[in-house]
DSSP file (Angstrom, degrees, kcal/mol; ACC not computed):
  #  RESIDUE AA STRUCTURE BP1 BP2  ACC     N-H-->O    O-->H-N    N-H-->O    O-->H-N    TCO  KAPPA ALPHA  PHI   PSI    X-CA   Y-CA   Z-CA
    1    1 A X              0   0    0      0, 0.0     2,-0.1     0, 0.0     0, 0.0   0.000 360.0 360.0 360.0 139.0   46.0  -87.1  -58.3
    2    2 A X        -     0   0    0      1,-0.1     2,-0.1     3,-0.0     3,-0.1  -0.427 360.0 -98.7 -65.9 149.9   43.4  -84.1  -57.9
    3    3 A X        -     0   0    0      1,-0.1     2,-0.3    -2,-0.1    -1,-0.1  -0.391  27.4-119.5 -81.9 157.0   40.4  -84.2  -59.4
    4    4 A X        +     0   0    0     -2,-0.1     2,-0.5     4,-0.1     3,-0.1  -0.500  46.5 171.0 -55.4 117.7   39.6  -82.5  -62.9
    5    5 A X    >>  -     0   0    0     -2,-0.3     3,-1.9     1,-0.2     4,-1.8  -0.963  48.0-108.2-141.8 155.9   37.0  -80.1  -62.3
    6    6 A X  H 3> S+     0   0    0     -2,-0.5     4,-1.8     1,-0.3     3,-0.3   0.811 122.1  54.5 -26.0 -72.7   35.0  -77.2  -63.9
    7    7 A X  H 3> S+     0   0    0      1,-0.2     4,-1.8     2,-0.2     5,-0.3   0.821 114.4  44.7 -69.1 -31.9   36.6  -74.5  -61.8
    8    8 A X  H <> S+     0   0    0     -3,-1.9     4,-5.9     2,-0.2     5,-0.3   0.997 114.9  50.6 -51.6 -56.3   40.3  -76.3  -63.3
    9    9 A X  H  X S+     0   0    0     -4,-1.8     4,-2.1    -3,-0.3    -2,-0.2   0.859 108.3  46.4 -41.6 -59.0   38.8  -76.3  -66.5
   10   10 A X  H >X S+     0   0    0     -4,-1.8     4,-1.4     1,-0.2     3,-0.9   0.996 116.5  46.8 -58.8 -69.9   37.6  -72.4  -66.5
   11   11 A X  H 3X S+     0   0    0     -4,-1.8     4,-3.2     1,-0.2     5,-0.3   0.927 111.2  51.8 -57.9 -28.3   41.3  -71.2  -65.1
   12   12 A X  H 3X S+     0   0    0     -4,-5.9     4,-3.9    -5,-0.3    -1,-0.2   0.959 110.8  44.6 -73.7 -22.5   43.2  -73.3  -67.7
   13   13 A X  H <X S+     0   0    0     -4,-2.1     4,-1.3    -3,-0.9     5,-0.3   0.952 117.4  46.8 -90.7 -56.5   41.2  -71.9  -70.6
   14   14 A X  H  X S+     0   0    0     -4,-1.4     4,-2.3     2,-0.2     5,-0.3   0.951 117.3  44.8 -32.1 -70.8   41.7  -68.0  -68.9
   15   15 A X  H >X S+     0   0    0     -4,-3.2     4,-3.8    -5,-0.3     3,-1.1   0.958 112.7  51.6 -58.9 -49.3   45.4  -68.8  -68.4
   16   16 A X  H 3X S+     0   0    0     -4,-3.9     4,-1.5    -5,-0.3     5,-0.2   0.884 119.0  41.1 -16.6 -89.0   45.4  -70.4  -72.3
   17   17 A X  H 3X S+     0   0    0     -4,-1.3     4,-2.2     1,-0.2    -1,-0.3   0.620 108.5  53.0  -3.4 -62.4   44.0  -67.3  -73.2
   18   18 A X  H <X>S+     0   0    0     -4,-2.3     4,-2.1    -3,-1.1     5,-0.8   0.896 108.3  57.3 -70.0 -55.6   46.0  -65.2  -71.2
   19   19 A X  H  <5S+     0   0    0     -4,-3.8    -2,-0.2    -5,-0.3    -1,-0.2   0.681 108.2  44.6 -71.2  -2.2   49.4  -66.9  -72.8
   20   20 A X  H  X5S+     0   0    0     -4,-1.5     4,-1.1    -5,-0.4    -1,-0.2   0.831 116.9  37.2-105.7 -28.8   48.7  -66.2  -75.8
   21   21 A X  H  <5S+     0   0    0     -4,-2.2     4,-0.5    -5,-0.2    -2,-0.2   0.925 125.9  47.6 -61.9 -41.8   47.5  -62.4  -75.8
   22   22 A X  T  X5S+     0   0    0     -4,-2.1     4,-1.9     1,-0.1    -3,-0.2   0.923 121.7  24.3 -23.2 -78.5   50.0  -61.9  -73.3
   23   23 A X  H  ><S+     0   0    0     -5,-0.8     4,-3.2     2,-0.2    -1,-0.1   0.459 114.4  61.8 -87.1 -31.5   52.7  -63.2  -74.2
   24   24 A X  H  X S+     0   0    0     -4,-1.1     4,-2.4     2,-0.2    -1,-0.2   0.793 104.3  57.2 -42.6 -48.4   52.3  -63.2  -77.9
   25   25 A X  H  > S+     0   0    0     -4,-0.5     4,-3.1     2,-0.3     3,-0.5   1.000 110.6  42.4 -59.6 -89.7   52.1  -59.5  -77.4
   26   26 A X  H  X S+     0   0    0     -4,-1.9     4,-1.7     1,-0.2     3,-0.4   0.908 115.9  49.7 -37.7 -63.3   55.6  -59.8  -75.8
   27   27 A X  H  X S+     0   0    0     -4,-3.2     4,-0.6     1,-0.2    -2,-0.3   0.814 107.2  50.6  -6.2 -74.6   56.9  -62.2  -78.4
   28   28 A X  H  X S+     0   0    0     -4,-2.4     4,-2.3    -3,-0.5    -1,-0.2   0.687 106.9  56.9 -72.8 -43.7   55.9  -60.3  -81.3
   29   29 A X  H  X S+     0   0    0     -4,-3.1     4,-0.6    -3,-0.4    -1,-0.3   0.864 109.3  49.7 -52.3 -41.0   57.7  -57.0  -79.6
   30   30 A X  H  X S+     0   0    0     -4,-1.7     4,-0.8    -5,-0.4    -2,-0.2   0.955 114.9  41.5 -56.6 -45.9   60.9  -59.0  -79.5
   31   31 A X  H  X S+     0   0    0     -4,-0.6     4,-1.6    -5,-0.2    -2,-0.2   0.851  99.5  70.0 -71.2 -36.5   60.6  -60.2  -83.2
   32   32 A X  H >X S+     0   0    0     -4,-2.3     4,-1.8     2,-0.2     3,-1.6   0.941  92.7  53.6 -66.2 -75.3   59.6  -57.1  -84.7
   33   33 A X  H >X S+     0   0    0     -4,-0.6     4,-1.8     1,-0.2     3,-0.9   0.874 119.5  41.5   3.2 -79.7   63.3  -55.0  -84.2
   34   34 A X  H 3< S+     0   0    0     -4,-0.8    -1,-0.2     1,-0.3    -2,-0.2   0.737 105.2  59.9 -65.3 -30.9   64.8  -58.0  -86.0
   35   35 A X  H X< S+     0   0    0     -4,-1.6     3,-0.6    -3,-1.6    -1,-0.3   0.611 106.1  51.4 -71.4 -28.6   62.2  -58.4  -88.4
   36   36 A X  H X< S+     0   0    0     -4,-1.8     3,-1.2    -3,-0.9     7,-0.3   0.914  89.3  77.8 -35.9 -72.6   63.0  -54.8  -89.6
   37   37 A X  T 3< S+     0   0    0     -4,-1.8    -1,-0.2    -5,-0.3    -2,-0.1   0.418  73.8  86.7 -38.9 -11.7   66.5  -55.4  -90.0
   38   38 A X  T <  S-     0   0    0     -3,-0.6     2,-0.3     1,-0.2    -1,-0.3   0.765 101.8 -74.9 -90.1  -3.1   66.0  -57.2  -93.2
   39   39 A X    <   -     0   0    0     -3,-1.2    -1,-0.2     2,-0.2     4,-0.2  -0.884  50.3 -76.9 171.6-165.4   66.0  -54.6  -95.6
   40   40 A X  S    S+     0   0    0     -2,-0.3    -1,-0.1     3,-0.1    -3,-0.1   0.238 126.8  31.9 -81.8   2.0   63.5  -51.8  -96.8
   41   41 A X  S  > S+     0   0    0     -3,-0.1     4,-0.7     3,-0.0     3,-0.2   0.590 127.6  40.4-121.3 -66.7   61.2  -53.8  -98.9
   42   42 A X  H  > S+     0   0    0     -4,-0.2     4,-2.6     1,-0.2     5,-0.1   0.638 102.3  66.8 -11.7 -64.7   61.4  -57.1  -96.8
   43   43 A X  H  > S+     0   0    0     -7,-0.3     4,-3.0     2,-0.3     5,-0.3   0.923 111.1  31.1 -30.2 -79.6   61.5  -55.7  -93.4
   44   44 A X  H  4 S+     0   0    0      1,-0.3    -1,-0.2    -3,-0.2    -2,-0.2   0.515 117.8  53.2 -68.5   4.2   57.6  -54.2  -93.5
   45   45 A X  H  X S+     0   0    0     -4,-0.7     4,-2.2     2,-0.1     3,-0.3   0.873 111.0  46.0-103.8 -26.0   56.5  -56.7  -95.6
   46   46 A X  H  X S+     0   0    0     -4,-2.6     4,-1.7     2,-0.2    -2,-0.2   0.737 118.1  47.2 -56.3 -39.2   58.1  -59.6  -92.7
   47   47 A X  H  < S+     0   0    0     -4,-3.0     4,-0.3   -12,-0.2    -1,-0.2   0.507 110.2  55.6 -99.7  -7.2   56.4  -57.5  -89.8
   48   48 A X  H  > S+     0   0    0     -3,-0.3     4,-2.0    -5,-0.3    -2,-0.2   0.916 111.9  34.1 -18.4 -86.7   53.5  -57.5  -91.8
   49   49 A X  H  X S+     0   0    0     -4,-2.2     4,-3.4     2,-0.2    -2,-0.1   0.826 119.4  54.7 -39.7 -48.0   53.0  -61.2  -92.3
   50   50 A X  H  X S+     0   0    0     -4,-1.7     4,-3.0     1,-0.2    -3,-0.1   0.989 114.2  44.7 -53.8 -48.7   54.5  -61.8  -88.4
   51   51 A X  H >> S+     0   0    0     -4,-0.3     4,-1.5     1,-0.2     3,-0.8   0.897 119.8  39.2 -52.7 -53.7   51.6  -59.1  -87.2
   52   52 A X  H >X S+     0   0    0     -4,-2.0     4,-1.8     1,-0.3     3,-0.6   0.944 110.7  54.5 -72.7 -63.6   48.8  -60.7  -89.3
   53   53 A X  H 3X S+     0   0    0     -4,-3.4     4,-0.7     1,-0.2    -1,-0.3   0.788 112.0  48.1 -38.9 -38.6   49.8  -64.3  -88.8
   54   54 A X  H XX S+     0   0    0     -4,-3.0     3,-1.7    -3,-0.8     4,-0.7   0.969 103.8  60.1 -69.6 -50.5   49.5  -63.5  -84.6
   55   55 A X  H <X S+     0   0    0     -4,-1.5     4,-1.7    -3,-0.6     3,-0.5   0.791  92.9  65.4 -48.0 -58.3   46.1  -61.8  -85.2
   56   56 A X  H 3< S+     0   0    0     -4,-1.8     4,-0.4     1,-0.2    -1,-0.3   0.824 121.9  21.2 -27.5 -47.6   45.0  -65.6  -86.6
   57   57 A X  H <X S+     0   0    0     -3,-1.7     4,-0.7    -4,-0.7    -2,-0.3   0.511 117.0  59.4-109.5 -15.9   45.6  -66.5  -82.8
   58   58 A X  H  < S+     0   0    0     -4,-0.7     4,-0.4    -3,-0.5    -3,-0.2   0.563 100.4  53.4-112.3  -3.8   45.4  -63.9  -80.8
   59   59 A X  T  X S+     0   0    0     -4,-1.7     4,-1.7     2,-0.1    -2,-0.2   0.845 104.9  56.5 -47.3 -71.4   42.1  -62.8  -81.6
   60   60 A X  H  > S+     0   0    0     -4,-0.4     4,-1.0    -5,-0.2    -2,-0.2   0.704 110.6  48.1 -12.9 -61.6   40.9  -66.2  -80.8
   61   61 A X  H  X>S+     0   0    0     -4,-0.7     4,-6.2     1,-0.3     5,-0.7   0.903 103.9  58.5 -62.7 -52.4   42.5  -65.7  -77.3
   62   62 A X  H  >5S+     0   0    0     -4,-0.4     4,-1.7     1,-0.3    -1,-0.3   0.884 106.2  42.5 -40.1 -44.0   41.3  -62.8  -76.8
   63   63 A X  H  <5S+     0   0    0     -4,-1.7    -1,-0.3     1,-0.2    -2,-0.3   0.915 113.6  60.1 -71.9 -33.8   37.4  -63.9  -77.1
   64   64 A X  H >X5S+     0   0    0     -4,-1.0     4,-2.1     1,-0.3     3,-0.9   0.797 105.4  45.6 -76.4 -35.8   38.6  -67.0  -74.9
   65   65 A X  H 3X5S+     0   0    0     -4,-6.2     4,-1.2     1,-0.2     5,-0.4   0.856 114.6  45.2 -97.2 -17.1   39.5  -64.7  -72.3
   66   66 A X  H 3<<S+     0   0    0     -4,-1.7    -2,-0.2    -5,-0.7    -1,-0.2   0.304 115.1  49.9-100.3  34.5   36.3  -62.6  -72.5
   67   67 A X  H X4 S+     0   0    0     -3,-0.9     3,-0.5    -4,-0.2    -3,-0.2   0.673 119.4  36.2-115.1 -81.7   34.2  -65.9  -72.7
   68   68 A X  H >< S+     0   0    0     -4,-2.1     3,-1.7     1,-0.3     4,-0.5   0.735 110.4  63.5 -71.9 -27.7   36.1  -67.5  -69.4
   69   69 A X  T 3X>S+     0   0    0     -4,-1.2     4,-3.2    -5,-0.3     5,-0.5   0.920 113.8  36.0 -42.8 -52.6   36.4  -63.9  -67.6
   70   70 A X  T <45S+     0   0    0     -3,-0.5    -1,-0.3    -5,-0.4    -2,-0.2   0.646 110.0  53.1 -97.9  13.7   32.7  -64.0  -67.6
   71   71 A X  T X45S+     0   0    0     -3,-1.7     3,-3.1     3,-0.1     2,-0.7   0.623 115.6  52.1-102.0 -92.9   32.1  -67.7  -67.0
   72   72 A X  T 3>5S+     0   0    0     -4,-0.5     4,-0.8     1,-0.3    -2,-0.2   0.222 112.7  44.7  14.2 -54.7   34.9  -66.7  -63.6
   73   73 A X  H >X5S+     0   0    0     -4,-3.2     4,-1.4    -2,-0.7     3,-0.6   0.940 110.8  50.0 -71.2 -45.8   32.7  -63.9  -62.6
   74   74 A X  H X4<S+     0   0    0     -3,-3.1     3,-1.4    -5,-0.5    -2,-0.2   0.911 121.1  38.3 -56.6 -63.1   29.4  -65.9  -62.9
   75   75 A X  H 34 S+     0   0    0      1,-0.4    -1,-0.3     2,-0.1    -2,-0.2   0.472 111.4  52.9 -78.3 -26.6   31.1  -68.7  -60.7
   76   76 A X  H << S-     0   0    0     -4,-0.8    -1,-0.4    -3,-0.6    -2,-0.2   0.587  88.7-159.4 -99.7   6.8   33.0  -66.7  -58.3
   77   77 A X    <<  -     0   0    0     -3,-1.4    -3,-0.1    -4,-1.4    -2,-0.1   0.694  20.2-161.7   4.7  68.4   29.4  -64.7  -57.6
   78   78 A X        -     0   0    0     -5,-0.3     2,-0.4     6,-0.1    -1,-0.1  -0.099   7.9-125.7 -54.7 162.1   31.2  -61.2  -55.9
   79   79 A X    >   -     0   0    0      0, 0.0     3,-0.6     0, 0.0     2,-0.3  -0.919  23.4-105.4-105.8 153.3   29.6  -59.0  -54.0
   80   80 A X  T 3  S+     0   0    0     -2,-0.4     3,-0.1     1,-0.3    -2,-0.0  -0.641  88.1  23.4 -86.2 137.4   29.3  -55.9  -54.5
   81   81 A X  T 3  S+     0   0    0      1,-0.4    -1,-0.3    -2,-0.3     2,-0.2   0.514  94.2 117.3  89.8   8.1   30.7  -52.7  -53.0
   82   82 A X  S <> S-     0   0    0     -3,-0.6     4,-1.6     1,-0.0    -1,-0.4  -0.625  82.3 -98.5 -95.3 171.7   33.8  -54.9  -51.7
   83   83 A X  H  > S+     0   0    0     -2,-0.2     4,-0.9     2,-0.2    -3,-0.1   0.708 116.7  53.4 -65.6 -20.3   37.5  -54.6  -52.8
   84   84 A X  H  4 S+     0   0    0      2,-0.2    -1,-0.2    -5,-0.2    -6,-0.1   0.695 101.8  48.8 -68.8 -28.0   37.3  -57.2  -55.2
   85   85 A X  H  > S+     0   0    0     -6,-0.2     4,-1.3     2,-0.2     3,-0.3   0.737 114.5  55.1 -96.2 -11.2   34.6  -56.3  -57.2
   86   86 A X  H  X S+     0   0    0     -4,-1.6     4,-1.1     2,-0.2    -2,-0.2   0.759 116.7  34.5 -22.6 -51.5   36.7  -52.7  -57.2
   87   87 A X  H  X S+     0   0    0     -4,-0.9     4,-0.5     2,-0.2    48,-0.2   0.279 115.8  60.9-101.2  12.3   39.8  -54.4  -58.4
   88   88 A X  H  > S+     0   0    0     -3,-0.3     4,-1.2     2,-0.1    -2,-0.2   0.753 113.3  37.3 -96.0 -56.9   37.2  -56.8  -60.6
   89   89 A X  H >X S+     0   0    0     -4,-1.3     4,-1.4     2,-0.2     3,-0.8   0.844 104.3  65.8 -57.3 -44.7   35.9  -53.5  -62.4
   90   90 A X  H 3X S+     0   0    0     -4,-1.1     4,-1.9     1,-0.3    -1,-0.2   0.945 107.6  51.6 -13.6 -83.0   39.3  -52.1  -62.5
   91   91 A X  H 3X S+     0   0    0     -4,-0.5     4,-0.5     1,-0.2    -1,-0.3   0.618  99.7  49.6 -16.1 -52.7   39.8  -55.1  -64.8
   92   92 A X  H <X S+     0   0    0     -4,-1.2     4,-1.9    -3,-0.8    -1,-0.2   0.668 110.4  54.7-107.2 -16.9   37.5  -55.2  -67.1
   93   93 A X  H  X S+     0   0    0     -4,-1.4     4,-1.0     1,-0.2    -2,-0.2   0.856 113.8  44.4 -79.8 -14.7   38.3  -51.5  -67.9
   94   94 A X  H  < S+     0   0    0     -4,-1.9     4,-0.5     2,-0.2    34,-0.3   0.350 109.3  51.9 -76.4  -2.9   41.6  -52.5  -68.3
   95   95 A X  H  X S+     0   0    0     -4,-0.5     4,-5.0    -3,-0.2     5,-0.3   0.739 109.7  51.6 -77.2 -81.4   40.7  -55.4  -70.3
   96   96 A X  H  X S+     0   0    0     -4,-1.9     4,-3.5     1,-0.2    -2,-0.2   0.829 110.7  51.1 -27.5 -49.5   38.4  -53.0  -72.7
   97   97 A X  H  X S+     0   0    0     -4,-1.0     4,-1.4     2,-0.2    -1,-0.2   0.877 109.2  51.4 -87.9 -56.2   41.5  -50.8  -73.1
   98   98 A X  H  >>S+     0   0    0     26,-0.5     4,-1.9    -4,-0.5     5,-0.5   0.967 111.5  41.8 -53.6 -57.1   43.4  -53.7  -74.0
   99   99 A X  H  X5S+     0   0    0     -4,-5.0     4,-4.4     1,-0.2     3,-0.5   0.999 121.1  41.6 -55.5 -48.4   41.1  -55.2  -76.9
  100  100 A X  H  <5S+     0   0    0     -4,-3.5    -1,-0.2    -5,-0.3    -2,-0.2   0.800 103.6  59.4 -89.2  12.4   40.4  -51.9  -78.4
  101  101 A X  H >X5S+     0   0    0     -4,-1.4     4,-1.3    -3,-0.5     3,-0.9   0.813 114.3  45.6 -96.7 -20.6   43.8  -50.1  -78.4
  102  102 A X  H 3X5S+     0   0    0     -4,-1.9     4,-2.4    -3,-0.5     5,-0.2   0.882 106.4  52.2 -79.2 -31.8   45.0  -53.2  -80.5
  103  103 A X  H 3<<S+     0   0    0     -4,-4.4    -1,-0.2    -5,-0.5    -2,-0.2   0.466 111.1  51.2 -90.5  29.4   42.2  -53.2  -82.7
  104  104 A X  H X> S+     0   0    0     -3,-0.9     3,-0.9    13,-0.2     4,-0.7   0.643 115.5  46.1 -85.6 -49.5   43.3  -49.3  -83.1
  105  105 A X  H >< S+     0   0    0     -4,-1.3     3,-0.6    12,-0.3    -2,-0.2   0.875 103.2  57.6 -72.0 -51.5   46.6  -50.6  -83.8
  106  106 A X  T 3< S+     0   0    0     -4,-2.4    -1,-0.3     1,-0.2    -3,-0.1   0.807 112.6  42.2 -39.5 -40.6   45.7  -53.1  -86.0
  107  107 A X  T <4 S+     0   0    0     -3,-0.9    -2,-0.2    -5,-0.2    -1,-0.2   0.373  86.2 120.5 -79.9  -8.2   44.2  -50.6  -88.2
  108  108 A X    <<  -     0   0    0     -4,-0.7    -3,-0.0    -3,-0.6    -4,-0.0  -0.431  42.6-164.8 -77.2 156.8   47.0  -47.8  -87.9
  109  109 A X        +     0   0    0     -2,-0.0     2,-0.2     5,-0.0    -1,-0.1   0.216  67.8  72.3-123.7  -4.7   49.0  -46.5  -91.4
  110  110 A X  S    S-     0   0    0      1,-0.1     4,-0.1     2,-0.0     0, 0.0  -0.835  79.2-128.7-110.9 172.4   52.0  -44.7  -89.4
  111  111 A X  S  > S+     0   0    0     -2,-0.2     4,-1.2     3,-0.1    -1,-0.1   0.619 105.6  57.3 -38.4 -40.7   54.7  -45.9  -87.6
  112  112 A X  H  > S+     0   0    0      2,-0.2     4,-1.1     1,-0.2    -1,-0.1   0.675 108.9  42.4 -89.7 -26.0   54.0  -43.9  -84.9
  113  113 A X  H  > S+     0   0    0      2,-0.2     4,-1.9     3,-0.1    -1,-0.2   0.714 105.7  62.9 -89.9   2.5   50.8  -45.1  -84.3
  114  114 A X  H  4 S+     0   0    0      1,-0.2    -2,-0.2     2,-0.2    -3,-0.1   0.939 115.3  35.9 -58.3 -54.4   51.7  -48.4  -84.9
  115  115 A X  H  < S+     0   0    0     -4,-1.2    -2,-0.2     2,-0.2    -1,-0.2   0.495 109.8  54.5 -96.1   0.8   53.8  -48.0  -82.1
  116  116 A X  H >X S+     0   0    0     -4,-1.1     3,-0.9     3,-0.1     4,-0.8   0.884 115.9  41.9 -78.3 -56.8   52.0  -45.8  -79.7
  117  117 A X  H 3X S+     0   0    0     -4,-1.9     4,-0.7     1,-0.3   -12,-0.3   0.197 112.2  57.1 -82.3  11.6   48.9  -48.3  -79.7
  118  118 A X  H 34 S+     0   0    0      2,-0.1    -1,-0.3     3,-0.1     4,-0.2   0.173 110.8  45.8-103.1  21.5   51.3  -51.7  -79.6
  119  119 A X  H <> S+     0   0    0     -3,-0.9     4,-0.6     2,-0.1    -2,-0.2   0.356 107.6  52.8-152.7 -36.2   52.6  -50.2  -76.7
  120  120 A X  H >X S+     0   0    0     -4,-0.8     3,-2.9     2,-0.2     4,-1.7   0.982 117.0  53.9 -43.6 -78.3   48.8  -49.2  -75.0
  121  121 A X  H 3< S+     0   0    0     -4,-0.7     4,-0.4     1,-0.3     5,-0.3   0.638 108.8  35.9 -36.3 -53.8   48.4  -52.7  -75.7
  122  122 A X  H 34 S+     0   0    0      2,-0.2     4,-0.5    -4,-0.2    -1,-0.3   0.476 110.7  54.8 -93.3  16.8   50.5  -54.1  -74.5
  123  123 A X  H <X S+     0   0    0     -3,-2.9     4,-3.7    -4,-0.6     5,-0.3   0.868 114.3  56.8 -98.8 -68.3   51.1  -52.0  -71.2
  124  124 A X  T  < S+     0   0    0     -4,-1.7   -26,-0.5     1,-0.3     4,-0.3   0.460 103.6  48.6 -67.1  -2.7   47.1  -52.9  -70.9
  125  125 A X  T >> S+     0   0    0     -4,-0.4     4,-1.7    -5,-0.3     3,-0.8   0.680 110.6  45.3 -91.2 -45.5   47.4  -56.4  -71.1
  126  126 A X  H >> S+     0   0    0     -4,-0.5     4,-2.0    -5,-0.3     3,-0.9   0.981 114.3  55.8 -55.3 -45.0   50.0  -57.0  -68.7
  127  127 A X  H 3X S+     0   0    0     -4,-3.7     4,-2.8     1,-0.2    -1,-0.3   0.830 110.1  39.1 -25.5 -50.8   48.0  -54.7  -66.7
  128  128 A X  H <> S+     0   0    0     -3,-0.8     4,-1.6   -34,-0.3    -1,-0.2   0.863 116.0  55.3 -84.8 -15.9   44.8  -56.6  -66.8
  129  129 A X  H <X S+     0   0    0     -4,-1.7     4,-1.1    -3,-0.9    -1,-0.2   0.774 111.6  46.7 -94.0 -18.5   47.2  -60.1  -66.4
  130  130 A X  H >X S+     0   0    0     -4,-2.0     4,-2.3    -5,-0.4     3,-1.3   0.953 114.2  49.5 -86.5 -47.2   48.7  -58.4  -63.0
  131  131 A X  H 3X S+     0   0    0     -4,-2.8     4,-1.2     1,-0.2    -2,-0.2   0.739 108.0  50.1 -61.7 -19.9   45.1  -57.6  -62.0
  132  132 A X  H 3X S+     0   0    0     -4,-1.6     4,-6.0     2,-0.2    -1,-0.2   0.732 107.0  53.1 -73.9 -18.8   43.8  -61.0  -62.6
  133  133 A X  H <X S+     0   0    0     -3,-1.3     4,-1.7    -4,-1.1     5,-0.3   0.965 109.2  50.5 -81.0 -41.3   46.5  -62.4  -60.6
  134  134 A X  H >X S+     0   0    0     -4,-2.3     4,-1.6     2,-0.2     3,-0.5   0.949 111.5  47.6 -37.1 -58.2   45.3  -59.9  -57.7
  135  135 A X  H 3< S+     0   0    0     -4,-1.2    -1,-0.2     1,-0.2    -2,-0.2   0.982 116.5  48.4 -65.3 -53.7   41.5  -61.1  -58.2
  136  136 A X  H 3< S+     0   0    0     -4,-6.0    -1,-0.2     1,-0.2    -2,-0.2   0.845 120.3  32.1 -45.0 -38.2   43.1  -64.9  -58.0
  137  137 A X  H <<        0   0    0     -4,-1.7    -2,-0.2    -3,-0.5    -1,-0.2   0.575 360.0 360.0 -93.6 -21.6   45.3  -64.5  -54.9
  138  138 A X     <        0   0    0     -4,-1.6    -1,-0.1    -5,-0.3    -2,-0.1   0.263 360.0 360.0 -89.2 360.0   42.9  -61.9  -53.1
């Protein structure tokens, strides 16, 4: 068997991370349609509950992935002025863009910005999840 090591440790807790803001994200898009469908007083109060209850966890992730992000950087010690610390920077504005266009979203009172900034979000997380896999493979 391979050994356990810090550098495992630091990618499982990034991918953790990653699968649950990710992929939550996606989840939550699925449920929401269907969560609708249950009436006009149900509906919003059921994609309410869903939204809040993900927030419990996906918050969490979120710091986890800008905790392990920066123990990654510290550990992979780019240089600078290369194409990785280009597509490293890339990142972390796409990253930014991800945290605060949900916690616009979180806070929005229409539909339409409900759904304008779940849709930032999540366009900018997948984003930052295809750009980490770049930084990984590169």
């Amino acid at each position: 068997m391979l050994p356990v090591t810090a550098a495992t440790i630091r990618l499982f807790l990034h991918v953790l991370g990653a699968t649950v803001w990710v992929g939550g994200q996606i989840t939550l898009a699925g449920l929401v349609p269907g969560l609708r469908t249950l009436g006009p007083e149900a509906g919003p109060e059921a994609t309410r509950a869903a939204a809040r209850r993900f927030n419990l966890i996906a918050w969490p992730a979120f710091a986890l992935l800008v905790v392990t992000g920066v123990w990654n950087i510290a550990a992979e010690h780019p240089t600078f002025g290369t194409a990785y610390t280009t597509t490293l920077m890339i990142k972390i504005v796409v990253v930014a863009a991800s945290g605060i266009t949900a916690l616009i979203h979180t806070q929005a009172k229409s539909r339409t910005m409900l759904a304008v900034f779940g849709a930032l979000t999540g366009i900018t997380a997948l984003a930052a999840l295809f750009l980490g896999i770049m930084l990984a493979t590169g």
